[in-house]
C-alpha positions as CSV (number, residue, x, y, z in Angstrom):
1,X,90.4,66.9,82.3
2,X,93.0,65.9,84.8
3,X,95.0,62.8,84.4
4,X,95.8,62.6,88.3
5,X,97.4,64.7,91.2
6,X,100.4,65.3,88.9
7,X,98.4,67.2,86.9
8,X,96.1,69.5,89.4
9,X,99.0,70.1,91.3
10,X,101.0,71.7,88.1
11,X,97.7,73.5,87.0
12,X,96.8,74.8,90.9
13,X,100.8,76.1,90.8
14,X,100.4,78.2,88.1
15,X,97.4,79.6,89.1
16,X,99.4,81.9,91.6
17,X,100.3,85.3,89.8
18,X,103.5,86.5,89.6
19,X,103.9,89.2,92.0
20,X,102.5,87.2,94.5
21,X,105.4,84.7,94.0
22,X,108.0,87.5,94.0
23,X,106.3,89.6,97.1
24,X,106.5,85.8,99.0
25,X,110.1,85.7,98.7
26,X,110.5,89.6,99.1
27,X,109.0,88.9,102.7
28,X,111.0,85.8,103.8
29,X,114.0,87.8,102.6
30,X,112.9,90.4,105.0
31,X,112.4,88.2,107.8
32,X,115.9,86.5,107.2
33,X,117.0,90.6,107.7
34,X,118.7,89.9,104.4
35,X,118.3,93.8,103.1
36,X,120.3,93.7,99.7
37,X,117.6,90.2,98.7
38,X,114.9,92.3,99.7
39,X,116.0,95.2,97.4
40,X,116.4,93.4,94.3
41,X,113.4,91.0,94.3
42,X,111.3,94.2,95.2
43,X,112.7,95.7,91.9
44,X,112.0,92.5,90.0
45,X,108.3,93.3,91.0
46,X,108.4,96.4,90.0
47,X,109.1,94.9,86.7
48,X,106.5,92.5,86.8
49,X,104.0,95.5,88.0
50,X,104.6,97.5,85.0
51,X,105.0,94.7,82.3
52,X,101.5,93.2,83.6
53,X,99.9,96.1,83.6
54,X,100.5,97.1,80.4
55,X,98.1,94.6,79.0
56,X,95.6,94.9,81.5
57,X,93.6,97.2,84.1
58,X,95.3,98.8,87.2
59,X,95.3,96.1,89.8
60,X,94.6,98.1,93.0
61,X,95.3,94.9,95.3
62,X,98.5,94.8,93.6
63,X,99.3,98.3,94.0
64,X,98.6,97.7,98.1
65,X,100.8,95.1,98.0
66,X,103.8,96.6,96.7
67,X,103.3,99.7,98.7
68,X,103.3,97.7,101.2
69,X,106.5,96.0,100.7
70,X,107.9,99.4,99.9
71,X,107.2,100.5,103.8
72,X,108.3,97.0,105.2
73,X,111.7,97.8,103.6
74,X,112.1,101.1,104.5
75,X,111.5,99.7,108.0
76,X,114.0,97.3,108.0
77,X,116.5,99.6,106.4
78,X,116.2,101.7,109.5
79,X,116.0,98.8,112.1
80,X,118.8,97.5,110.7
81,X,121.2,99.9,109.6
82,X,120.7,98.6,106.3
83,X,123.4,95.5,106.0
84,X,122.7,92.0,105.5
85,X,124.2,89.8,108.0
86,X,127.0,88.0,108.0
């Protein structure tokens, strides 16, 4: 089935859903303080949310998980005044 590492590597990375890429970045953009990154990859997954959940179920993991990332920002809105550093 596999013709070497190449290929279980490729087949092992897309195995990771979407919102769980997007949600990884939305939190090292959040630990980098950088407020406006955090913003606009959290609206890209609420994109992602509701164009994957049109086809399928609710997800209620993935509901956590953006609720979640809803609060962190909030937070870091009001620890940091909202501004990205310099």
């Amino acid at each position: 089935m596999f013709d070497g590492l190449d290929d279980l590597v490729r087949v092992r990375h897309y195995d990771n859903r979407l919102i769980d890429t997007i949600l990884a970045a939305f939190h090292q953009a959040c630990d980098q303080k950088r407020t406006q990154a955090a913003e606009q990859l959290l609206a890209v997954a609420m994109v992602a949310v509701r164009n994957f959940s049109t086809d399928r179920p609710p997800d209620r993991r993935q509901d956590e998980s953006v609720t979640a990332a809803h609060l962190r920002l909030c937070a870091l809105r009001q620890s940091d005044g909202g501004t990205d550093p310099a």
